[in-house]
BAVO-623586 format. One record per residue: residue in one letter; y, x, z of N, C-alpha, C in turn. Coordinates in steps of 0.02 Angstrom, whole numbers, padded with zeros to 5 digits, always signed. Each point is the difference from the previous one (the first is absolute). Layout:
BEGIN
AYXZYXZYXZ;...
This chain:
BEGIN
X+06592+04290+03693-00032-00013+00063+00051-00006+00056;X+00059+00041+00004+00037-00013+00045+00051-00048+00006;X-00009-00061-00044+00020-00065-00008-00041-00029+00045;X-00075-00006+00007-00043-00031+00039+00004+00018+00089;X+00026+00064-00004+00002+00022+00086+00035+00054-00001;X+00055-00034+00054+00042+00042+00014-00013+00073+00041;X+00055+00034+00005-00030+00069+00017-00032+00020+00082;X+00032-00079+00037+00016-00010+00065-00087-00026+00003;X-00011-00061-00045-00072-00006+00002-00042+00058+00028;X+00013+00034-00075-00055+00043-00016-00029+00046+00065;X+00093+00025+00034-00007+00020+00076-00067-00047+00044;X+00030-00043-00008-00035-00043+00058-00092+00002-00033;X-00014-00020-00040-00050-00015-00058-00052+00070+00038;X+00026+00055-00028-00035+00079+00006-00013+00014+00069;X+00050-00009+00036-00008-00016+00101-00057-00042+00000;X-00002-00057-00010-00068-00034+00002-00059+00044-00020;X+00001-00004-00071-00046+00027-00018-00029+00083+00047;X+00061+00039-00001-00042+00045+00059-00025-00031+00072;X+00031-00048+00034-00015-00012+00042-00093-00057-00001;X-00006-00027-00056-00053-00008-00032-00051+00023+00037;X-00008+00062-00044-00045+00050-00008-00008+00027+00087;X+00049+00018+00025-00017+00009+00080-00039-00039+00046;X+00034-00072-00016-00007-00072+00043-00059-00032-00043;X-00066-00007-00002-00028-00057-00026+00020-00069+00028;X-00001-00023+00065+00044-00050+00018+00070-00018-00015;X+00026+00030-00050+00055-00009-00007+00022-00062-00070;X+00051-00034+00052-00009-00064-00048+00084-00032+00007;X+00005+00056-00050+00106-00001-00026+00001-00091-00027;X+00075-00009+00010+00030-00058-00043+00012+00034-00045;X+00008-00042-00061+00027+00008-00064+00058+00031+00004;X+00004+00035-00053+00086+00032-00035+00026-00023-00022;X-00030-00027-00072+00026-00030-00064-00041-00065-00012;X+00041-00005-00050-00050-00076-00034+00045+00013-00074;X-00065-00012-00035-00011-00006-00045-00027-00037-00054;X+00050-00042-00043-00017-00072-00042-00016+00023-00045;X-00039-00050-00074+00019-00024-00052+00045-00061-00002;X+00063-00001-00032+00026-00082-00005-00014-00039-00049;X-00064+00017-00039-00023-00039-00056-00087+00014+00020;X-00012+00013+00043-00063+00009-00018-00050-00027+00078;X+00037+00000+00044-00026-00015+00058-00050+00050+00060;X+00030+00035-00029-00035+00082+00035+00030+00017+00053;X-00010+00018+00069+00041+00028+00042-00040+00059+00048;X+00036+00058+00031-00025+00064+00020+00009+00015+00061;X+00006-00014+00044+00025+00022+00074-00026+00088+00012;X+00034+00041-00027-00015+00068+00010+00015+00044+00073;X-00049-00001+00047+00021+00059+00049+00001+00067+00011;X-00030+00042-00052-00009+00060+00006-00014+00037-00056;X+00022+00055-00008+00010+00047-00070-00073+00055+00025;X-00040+00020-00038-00054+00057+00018+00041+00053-00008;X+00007+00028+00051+00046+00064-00005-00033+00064-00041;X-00054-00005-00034-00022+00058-00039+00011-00044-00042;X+00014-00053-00032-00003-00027-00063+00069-00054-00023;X+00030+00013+00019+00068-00040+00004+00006-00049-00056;X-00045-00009-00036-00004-00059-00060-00044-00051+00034;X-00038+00009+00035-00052-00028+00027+00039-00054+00064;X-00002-00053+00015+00028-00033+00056-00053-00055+00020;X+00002-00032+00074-00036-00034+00015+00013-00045+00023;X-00015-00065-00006+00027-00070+00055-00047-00061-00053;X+00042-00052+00029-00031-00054-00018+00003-00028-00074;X-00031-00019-00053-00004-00011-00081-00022-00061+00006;X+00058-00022-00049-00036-00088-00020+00025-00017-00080;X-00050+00019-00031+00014-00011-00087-00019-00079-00004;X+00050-00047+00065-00037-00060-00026-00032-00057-00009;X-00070+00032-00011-00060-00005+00002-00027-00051+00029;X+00037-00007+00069-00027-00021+00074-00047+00041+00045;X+00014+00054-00015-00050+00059+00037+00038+00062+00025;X+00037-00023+00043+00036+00057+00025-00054+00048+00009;X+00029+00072+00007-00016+00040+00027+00008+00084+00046;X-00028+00039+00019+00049+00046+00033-00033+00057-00077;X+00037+00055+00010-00023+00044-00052+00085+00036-00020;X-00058+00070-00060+00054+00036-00023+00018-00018-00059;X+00090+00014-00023+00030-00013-00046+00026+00076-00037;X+00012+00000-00050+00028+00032-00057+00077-00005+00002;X+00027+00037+00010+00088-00024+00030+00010+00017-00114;X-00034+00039-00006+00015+00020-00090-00032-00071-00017;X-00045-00016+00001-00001-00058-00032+00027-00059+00011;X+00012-00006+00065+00052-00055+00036+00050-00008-00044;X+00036+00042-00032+00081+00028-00020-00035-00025-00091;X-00054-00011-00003-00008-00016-00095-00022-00082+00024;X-00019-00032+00052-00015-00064-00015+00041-00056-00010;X-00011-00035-00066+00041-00056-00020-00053-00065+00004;X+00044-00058+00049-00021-00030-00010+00001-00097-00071;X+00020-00039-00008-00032-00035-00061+00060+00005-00035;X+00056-00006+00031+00081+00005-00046+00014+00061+00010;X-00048+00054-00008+00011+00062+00000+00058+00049+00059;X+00011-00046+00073+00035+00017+00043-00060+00053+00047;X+00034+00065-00012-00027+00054+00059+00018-00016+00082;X-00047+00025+00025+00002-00002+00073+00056+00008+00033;X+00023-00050+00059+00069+00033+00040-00025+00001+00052;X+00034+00026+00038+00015+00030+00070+00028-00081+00023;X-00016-00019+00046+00029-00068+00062+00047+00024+00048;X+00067-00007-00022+00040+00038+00041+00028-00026+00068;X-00012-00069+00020+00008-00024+00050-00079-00013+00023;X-00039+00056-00009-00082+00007+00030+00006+00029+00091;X-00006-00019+00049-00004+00030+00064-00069-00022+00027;X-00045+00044+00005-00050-00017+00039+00005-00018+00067;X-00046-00064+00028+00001-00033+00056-00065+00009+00028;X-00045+00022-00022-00071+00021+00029-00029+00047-00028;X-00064+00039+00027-00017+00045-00004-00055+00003-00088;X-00033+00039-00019-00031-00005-00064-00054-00064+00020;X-00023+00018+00031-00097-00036+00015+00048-00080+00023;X+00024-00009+00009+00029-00071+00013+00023-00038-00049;X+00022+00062-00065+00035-00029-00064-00057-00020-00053;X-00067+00043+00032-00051+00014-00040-00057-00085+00006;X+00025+00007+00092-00050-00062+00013+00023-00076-00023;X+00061+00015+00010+00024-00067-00024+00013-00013-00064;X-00006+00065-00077-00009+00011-00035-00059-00056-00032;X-00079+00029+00053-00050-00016-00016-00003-00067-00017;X+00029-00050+00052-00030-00069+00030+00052-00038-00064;X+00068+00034-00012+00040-00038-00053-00018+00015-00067;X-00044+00054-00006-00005+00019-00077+00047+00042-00041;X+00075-00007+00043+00050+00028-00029+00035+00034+00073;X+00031+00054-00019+00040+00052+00036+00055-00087+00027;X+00009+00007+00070+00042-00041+00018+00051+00051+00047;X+00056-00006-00013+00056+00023+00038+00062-00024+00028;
């Protein structure tokens, strides 16, 4: 798992996530991003549940054409292969430029996570 997010993330990730829970208006940019390079999946994660640190939340797109916001499995994140059997990476030149609900809306209208 700590291939997928660094420790600096995770800082930032768990800050969210408490700040979460305080702020219902609260509407972080992304941390991370998160691919398949065979499979077409991508994760925009902003926040770790600080009682559940497997648990993370941001934007999911297996795809589909149906983005969406929701929780992820950071343990199962770390087992998914996608068709040439390549596991998930980390986007290391990933910098967020807008906030979640902006990644989410423009998400919607393209079908696919656009960044």
């Amino acid at each position: 798992m700590s291939a997928l997010i660094t420790d600096e993330q995770r800082f930032l990730l768990l800050a969210s996530g408490r700040e979460s829970l305080q702020n219902p208006d609260f509407d972080p940019t992304p941390v991370v991003k998160l691919f398949t390079p065979d499979a077409g999946a991508t994760w925009l994660l902003t926040e770790i549940d600080p009682d559940d640190h497997d648990h993370a939340f941001g934007l999911c797109d297996l795809g589909l054409g149906m983005p969406e916001l929701g929780w992820v499995s950071l343990r199962e994140l770390a087992t998914v292969r996608g068709r040439l059997c390549l596991p998930v990476e980390r986007d290391l030149h990933f910098r967020a430029e807008k906030r979640l609900s902006v990644y989410a809306r423009d998400a919607r209208r393209a079908g696919q996570i656009v960044v």
